[in-house]
Structures are given as C-alpha cells and as structure tokens.
VODO-841968 format. One line per field, with one value per residue (C-alpha): residue in one letter; residue number from 1; x negated, y, z negated. Coordinates in steps of 0.25 Angstrom, whole numbers, plus 5000, padded with zeros to 4 digits. Example, Ala and Ser with C-alpha at 12.3 -4.5 7.8 and 13.67 -1.06 7.14 Angstrom:
2
res = [A  S]
n = [1  2]
c1 = [4951  4945]
c2 = [4982  4996]
c3 = [4969  4971]
This chain:
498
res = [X  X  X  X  X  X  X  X  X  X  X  X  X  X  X  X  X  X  X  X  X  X  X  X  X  X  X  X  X  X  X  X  X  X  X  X  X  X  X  X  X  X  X  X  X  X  X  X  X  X  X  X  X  X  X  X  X  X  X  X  X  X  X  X  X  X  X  X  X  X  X  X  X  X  X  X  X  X  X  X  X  X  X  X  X  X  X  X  X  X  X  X  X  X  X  X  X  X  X  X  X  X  X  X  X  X  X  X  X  X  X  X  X  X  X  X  X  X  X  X  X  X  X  X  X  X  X  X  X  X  X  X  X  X  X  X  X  X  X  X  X  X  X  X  X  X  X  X  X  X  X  X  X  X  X  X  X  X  X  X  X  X  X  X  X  X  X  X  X  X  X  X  X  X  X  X  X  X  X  X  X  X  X  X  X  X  X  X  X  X  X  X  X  X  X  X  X  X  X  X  X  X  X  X  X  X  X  X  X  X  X  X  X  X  X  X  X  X  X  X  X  X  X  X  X  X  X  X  X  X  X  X  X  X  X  X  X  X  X  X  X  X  X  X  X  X  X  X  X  X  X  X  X  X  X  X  X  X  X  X  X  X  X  X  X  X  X  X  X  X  X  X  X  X  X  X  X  X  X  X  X  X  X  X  X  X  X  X  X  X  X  X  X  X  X  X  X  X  X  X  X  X  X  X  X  X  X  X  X  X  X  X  X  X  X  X  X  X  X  X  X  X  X  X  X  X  X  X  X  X  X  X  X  X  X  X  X  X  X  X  X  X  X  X  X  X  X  X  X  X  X  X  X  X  X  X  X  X  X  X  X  X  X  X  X  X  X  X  X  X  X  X  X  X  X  X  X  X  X  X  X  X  X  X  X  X  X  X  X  X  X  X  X  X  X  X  X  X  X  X  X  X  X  X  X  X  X  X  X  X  X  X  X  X  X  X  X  X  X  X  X  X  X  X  X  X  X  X  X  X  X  X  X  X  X  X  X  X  X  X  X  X  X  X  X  X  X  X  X  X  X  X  X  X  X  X  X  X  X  X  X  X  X  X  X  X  X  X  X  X  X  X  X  X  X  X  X  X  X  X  X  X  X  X  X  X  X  X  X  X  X  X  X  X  X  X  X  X]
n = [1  2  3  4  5  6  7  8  9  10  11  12  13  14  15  16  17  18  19  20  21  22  23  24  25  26  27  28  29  30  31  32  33  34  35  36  37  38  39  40  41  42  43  44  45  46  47  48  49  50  51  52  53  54  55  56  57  58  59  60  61  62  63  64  65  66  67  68  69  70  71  72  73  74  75  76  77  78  79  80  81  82  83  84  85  86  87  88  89  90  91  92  93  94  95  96  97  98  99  100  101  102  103  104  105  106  107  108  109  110  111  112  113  114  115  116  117  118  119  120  121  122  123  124  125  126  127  128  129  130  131  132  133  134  135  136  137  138  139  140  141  142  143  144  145  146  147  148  149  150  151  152  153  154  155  156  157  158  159  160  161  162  163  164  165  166  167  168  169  170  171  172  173  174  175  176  177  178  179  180  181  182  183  184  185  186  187  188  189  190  191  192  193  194  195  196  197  198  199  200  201  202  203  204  205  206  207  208  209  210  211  212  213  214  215  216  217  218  219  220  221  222  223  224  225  226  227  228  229  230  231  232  233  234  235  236  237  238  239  240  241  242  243  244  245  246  247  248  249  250  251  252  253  254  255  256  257  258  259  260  261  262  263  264  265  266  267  268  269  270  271  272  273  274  275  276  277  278  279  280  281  282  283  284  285  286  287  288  289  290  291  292  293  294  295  296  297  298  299  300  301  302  303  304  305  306  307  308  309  310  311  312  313  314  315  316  317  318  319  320  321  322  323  324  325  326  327  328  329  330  331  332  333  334  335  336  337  338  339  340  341  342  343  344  345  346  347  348  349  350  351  352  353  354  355  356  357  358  359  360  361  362  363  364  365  366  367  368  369  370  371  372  373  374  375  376  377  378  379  380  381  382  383  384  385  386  387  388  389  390  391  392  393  394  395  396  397  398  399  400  401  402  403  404  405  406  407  408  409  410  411  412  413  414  415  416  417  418  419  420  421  422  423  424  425  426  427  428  429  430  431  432  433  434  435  436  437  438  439  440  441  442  443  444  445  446  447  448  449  450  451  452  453  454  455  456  457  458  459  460  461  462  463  464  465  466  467  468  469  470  471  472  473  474  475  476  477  478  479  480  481  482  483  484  485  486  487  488  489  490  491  492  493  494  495  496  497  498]
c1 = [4975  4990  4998  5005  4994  5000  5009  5011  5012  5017  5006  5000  4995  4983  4973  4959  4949  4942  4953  4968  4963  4953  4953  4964  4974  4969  4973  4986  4992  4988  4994  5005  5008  5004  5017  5024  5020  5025  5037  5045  5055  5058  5045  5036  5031  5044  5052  5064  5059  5046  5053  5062  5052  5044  5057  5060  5045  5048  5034  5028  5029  5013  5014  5007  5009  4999  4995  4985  4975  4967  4960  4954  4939  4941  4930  4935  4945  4940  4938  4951  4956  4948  4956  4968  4966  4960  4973  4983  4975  4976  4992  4991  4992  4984  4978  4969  4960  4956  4941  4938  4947  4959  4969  4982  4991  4983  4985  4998  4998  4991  5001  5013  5004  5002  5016  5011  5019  5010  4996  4987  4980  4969  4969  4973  4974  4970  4969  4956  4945  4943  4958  4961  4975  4984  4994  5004  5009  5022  5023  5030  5016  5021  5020  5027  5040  5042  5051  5038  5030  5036  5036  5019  5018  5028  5022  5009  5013  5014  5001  4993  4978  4974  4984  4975  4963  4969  4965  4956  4942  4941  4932  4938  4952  4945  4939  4951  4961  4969  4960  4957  4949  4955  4952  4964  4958  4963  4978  4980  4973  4984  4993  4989  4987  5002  5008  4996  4997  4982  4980  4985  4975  4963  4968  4968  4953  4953  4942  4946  4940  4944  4942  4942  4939  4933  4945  4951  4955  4937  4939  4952  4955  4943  4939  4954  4952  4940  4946  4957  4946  4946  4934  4933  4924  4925  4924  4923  4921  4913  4918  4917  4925  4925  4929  4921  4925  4939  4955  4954  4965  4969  4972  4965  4954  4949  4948  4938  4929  4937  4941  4929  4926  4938  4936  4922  4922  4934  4942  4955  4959  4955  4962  4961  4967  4965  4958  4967  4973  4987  4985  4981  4974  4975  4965  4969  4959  4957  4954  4967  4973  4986  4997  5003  5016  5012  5007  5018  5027  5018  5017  5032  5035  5022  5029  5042  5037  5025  5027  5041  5045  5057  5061  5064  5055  5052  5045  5043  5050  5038  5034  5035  5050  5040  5044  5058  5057  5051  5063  5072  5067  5066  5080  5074  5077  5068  5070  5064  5058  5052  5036  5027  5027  5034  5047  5041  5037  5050  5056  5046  5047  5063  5056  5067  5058  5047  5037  5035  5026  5023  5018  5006  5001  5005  5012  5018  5025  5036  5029  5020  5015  5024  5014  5007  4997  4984  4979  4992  4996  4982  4983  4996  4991  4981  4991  4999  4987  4984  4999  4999  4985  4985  4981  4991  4992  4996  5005  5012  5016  5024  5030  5033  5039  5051  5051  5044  5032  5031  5022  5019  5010  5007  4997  4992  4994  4985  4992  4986  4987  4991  5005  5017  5021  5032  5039  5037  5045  5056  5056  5057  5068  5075  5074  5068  5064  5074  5066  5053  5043  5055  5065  5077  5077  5087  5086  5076  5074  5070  5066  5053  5047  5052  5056  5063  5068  5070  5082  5072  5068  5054  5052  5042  5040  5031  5028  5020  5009  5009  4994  4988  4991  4997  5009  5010  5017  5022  5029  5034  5040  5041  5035  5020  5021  5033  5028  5015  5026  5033  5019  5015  5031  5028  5014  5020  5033  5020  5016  5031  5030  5045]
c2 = [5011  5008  5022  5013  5009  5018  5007  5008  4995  4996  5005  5014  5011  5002  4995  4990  5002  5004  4998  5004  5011  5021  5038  5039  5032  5037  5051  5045  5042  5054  5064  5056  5057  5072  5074  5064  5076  5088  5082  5071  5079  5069  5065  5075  5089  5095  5081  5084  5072  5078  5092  5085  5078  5088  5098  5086  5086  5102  5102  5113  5109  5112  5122  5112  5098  5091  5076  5068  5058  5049  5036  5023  5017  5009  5011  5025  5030  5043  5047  5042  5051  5064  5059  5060  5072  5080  5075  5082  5093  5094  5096  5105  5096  5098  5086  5083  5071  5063  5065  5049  5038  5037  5027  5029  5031  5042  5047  5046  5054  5064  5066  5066  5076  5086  5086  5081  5077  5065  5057  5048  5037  5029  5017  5002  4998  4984  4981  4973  4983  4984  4991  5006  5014  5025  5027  5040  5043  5052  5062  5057  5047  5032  5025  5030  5025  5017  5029  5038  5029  5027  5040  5041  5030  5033  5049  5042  5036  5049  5055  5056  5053  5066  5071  5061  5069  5079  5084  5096  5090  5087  5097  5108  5104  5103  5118  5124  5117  5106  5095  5094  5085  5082  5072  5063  5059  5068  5069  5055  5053  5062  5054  5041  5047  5052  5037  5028  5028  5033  5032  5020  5013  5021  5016  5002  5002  4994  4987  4986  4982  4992  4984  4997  4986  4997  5005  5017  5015  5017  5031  5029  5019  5017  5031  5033  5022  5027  5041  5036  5028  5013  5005  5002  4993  4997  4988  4988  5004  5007  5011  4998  4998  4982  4982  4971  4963  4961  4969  4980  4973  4969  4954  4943  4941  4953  4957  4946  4956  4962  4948  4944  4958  4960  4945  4946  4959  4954  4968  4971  4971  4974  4983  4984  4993  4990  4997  5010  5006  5006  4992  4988  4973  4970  4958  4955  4952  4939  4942  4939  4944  4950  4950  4964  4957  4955  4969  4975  4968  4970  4984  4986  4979  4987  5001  4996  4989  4998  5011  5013  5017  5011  5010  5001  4993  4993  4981  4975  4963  4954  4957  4949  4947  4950  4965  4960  4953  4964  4975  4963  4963  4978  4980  4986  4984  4982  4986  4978  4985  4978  4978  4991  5001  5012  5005  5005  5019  5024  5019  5024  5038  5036  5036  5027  5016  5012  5002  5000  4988  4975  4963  4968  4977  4990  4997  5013  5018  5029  5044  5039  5038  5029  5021  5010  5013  5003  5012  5015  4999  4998  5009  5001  4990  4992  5003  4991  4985  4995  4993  4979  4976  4962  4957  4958  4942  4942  4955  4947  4933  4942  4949  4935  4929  4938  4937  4925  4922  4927  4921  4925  4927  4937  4933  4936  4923  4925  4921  4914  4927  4917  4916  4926  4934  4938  4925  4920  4932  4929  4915  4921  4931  4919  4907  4910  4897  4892  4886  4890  4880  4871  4880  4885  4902  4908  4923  4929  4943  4950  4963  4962  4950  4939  4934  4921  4920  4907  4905  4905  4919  4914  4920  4920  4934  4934  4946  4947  4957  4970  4970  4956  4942  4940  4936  4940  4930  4931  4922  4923  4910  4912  4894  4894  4882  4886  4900  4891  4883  4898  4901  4892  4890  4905  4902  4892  4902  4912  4903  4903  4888  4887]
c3 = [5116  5115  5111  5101  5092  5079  5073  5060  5049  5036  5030  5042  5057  5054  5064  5067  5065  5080  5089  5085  5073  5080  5081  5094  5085  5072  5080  5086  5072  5068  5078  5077  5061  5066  5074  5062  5053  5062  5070  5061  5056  5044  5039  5046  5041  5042  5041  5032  5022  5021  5018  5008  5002  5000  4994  4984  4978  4977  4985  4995  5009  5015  5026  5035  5035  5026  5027  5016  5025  5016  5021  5014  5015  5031  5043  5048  5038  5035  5049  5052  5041  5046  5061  5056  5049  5063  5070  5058  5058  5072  5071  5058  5048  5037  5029  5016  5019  5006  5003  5003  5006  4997  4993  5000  4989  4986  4999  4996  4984  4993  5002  4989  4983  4993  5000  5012  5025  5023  5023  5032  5025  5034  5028  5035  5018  5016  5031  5033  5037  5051  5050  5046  5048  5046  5037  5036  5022  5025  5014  5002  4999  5005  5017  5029  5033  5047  5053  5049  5055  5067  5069  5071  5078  5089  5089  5090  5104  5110  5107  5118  5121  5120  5111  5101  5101  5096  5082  5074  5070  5055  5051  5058  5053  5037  5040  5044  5032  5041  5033  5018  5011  4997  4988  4983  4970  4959  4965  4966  4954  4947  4953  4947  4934  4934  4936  4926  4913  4912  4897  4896  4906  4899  4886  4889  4892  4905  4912  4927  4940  4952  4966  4977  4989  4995  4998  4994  4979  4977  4970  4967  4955  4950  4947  4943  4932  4927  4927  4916  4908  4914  4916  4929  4939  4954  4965  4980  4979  4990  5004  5014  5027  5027  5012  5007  5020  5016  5016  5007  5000  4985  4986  4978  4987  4990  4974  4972  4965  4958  4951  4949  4943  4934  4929  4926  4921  4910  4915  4913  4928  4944  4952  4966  4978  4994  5005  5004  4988  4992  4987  4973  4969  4955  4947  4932  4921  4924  4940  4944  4956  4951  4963  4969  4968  4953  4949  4958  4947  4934  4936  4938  4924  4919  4924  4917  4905  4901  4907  4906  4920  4926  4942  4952  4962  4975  4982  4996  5001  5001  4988  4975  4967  4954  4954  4956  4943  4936  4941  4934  4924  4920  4926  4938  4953  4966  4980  4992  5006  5016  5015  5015  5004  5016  5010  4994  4996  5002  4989  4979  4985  4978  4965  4961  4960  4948  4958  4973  4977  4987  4988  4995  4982  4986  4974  4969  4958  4954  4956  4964  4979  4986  4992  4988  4977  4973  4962  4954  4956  4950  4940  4934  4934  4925  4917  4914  4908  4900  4895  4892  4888  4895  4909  4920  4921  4907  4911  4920  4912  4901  4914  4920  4909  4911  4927  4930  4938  4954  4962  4977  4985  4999  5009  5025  5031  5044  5059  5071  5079  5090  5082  5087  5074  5081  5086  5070  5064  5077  5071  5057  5061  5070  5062  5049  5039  5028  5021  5013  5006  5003  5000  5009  5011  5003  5010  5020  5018  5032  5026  5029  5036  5032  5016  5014  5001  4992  4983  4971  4974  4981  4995  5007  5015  5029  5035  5047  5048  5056  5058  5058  5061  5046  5040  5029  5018  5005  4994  4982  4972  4955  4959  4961  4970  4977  4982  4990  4997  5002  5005  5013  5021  5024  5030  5040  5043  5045  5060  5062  5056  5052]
C-alpha cells in the first residue's frame, strides 16, 4: 500500500471500505493527527491558536490533550472509532467516544464544549455506501483548514510499518481512563435548544414527517421533536450499512418516502438529514422538494424578518444569488469563499456573520458550531413555520415578490472514465468558452472551478470531483428556459466539447 494513500478532500480522507479505507491506514491517520496534536506548535496541544483560543473563551486548558471521536451508521464505523481511539491512547491523548453513532455537528459541539484540541469523526457523509472516512475537527468545532490538513497527511508519510501497530487495546485504555464513553445527547441537545425558538414550534402544533435515511440524525431529531411537543413520524430509522440501496443523501429522489408520506399524511412538512446529518433535505406540504439554495435564503430572511437578528452572509461561490438578494434587500452584505464549509466556517467562527451556507445543503448560524448543521437547518425551518403559519412555497412567492424568482439547479454529470479530466480543465484554464447557450460570457470567476457569468446575472459553474468520475455542474437563471440551455452548454463543456 502506497505511503501516500491519506489525502484529504474538502470534508476528510475518505475511500472504499476494504481497499484504502482499512485498519493500517485507519491507524496511519491516526498516529498522524497524534504528532498533529503534540508537535504543531500553531494548531496542536501547545499551538499558540489553540492557547489563545482557549484564553479568549476564558476556558481551562485540560492537562492532557483531549480529542472527541464520534462516527455515523457505515460498515465498520464504530470499530474504526474504537482504532483510532487505541492509537491516541497510545500517545497520551485522552478521548471520549460517543456511546452510538452521532451526527457530526454534534461532534463538533463536543469538541466546543469540552475545550478540546480537537475531534475525529468517521463518517465518508453522503458518500455511497461501500465508502467510509476520516474527518479531524481542530478545536474551535469546523472543518479543518488545508495548512492543518496538510500537516497529517505529509506526518502520515513518515510513519513506518511498524510504528502503525502501535497503539493500547480499547479495553485496557477505557480501564485505566484514556478512553471514556460519553453520550452526546443531552449536551447537544442544550445546545439546539439555546439557538430554536422551542416554544414557538410547540405552540404551532406541527405534524411532521422526519426521514433518518438510516443515518445518524436516528436518535437525534426525531426524539429532539418530540421532546419539545411535535408530532413526529420517523422513517428510515434503523441501522442499514447499504442505506436502502442508495447515497445517504437529501436530494429529491432519495426522499421519495418521505414525499409520499408528508403528502398522504396532509402534514405540515418533512425534514430530512444525510448519512452523518451534516446535511439537511427539506419536503413542503404539498411534497415538494424545497431547494438548499432556496431554504439557504428563506431562512436568512426568516432569522431577519421573524426573529429579529441581524448579520451578514456568508456562502460559497457555486451556490445560489438568492441569499444575495435576501442581504439586499435587508441592507445586509454576503462574502463568497470558494467551495467547502472549511472557508464558511472560518468565517462564522468571526461571529460577525448571521448565516453560512452552500448549494449543496450544508448550513450554521451565529453561536453555534461552525460546521455544517442538518438538524438546526431543520429545526428553523420549521421554527419559521411556526412563525408564518403558511407552507414554505407560499413562504417563498411573498419573499419573491420583492427579489424575484431564482431558478438553478446542481447535478453530478457522470464521465466516461476514458475522458482525461485533467486535459479538459487545461482546455478550460487555456481557452475557456465565450459563449454559453447563446449568450456571450460577461466574467469568469476562477475561484473555484470554473463560473462563467452572463451579463444578465445567470451563470454556469463546473467543478470536477476529487473522488469520482463526476463533474459537477451547476446553473442559475431568474428565465426558466434559459437556465436549460446553460445547463446543457455546461454538459457539452463537461467532455471538453467547446
């Protein structure tokens, strides 16, 4: 096995369980982020911005270092949890290991709570299911930053063979304190309740459909719901490694069920998180899929409108101009960061900003974990039904009658695997096209992959996937018909066809 296997992506090391993703580099990563902890003298144990941090919160530095290790419902999870945990222990770092699988914002609340140096979260998210991974959460709760990252995978080249097997069994490690088993519930269920209007959502006497797709979110919302009063039906609760033979995800088609259910059941909505609910899927009364792009939004003018609270956004540069026309029009400003919430986070952690969100459903707040959150984008959602006492659609036409209608769209486009990715960005970087379904390119925005930007303000964004043969394609237009002739320009720029 190449020594160069640990690469990190924009949310963790992940890769196929049994061929990359197996114990000797579960342990690699781990003695890795080990010397991370005890050697990085910015972000490690003794790092100065982990010292600081901790002064500015006025908290007690642990004695030792302490790391949070939580992991979702995958084919060998837990044991890879327990691995990682032997390996820490064997350096003298001392962990708490969740009782059950966990969502990863509660991880990262956690890590916040306890003054950590950091967590480890196995989870490979909405990955399909013969993928797991690895994901260190440094201690101020959010993803970790490319110079932190870099830092693991270049201290995971020099581990040696035998240096690997090198760890304290999980029970002796437990019997003698390095290892705790804590449950996260209650601590991130405080934490939840400090940023939701409780009262308000019990008030309003909702029927609502919670679709688990056999991830982590299982004891999470529903019993969070029900705790505050809601009536709640529970789908997809139970623990299945294959996750009903589809990506633990929240888009339109794997929420099927929970359409139908919400729709026959004449509820108020469905909310749904992915495989590790750092992602959230929202369904309207009706049964209509509602957008991330378009929550993203409706939740920024819900916070302003209803809630009072005021704040800029932040958002990645593939993701809808919606929330820019919601910060217009409240006299608020957005920032852009190239794509991953590692940026979104870095900003939220200024609590200068209200909202951070993307395209690709991963959402926070002001005071809380600056990671992406499936549960509180969930929990405001259906706070700002409980405010407005309408469906979200009709939420939505009053709020686009003052910023117009956004249409857009985000899909995988799927490559032969014959195609060389590499000479199409070259192509893209050298001679990039001028034109986009009939209408001349007014800017190219290089940020992050490629965004060609109409005079009208429509765009088309490609990014190729770091994973998989995919390109990943997104469009926005305020003209229905024009945003499926962007679409289908960006396909044939996709095969390099331009």
């Amino acid at each position: 096995m190449a020594n160069n296997v640990i690469k990190f992506g924009t949310s963790g090391w992940r890769a196929r369980i049994g061929e990359d993703f197996n114990t000797s580099n579960i342990r690699r990563v781990a003695h890795a982020t080990a010397l991370h902890i005890k050697e990085n003298k910015t972000y490690g144990f003794n790092g100065e911005e982990y010292i600081a941090y901790c002064a500015n919160k006025k908290a007690k530095i642990p004695p030792t270092p302490l790391v949070i290790i939580g992991y979702d419902t995958r084919f060998f999870s837990e044991n890879a949890a327990k691995i990682v945990a032997e390996v820490f222990a064997f350096h003298g770092i001392s962990t708490h290991i969740s009782t059950s699988d966990c969502p990863t914002p509660a991880l990262a609340w956690m890590v916040m709570k306890n003054n950590a140096v950091g967590g480890v979260m196995i989870t490979a998210s909405h990955n399909p299911p013969n993928y797991n991974g690895y994901k260190w959460t440094p201690f101020w709760g959010g993803p970790a930053l490319p110079e932190i990252t870099a830092d693991i995978e270049i201290k995971a080249l020099s581990i040696s063979s035998a240096q690997i097997e090198r760890r304290i069994p999980f029970d002796e490690a437990r019997s003698s304190n390095l290892i705790k088993v804590v449950d996260f519930h209650k601590t991130y269920f405080d934490q939840l309740s400090s940023i939701v209007d409780t009262r308000i959502i019990e008030k309003a006497g909702l029927n609502i459909a919670v679709d688990s797709v056999n991830g982590a979110c299982r004891t999470y919302l529903r019993p969070f719901l029900e705790n505050i009063g809601v009536k709640v039906t529970g789908l997809r609760e139970e623990r299945d490694v294959y996750f009903s033979g589809h990506s633990p995800d929240t888009d339109e088609g794997n929420l099927s069920s929970l359409i139908k259910t919400v729709k026959n059941g004449k509820m108020h909505m469905g909310l749904a998180c992915d495989g590790d609910a750092d992602r959230f899927g929202i369904v309207d009364s009706d049964g209509s899929w509602i957008s991330p792009n378009i929550m993203l939004g409706l939740i920024y003018h819900h916070l302003i409108n209803n809630r009072k609270v005021a704040g800029d956004a932040a958002r990645s540069v593939m993701t809808s101009h919606f929330i820019d026309a919601i910060a217009k029009l409240h006299g608020m400003e957005v920032r852009e960061t190239p794509v991953g919430f590692k940026y979104i986070g870095n900003l939220l952690r200024t609590g200068k900003y209200l909202i951070g969100g993307e395209e690709s459903a991963g959402l926070s707040v002001m005071n809380h974990v600056p990671e992406k959150d499936g549960l509180i984008a969930c929990l405001l959602a259906a706070e700002m039904i409980a405010f407005e006492k309408k469906p979200i659609k009709k939420i939505l036409a009053e709020v686009q009658k003052k910023t117009g209608v956004y249409y857009n769209i985000r899909l995988n486009f799927k490559l032969d695997e014959s195609l060389d990715i590499n000479a199409i960005i070259d192509k893209l970087n050298t001679n990039p096209p001028l034109n986009i379904g009939g209408a001349p390119v007014w800017k190219i925005d290089n940020t992050d992959g490629f965004k060609f930007i109409l005079k009208d303000g429509s765009w088309a964004g490609l990014r190729p996937s770091g994973t998989e043969p995919v390109m990943r394609i997104y469009a926005e237009s305020k003209n229905e018909g024009k945003l499926k002739d962007i679409v289908e320009a960006a396909k044939k720029i996709a095969v390099g066809n331009f």
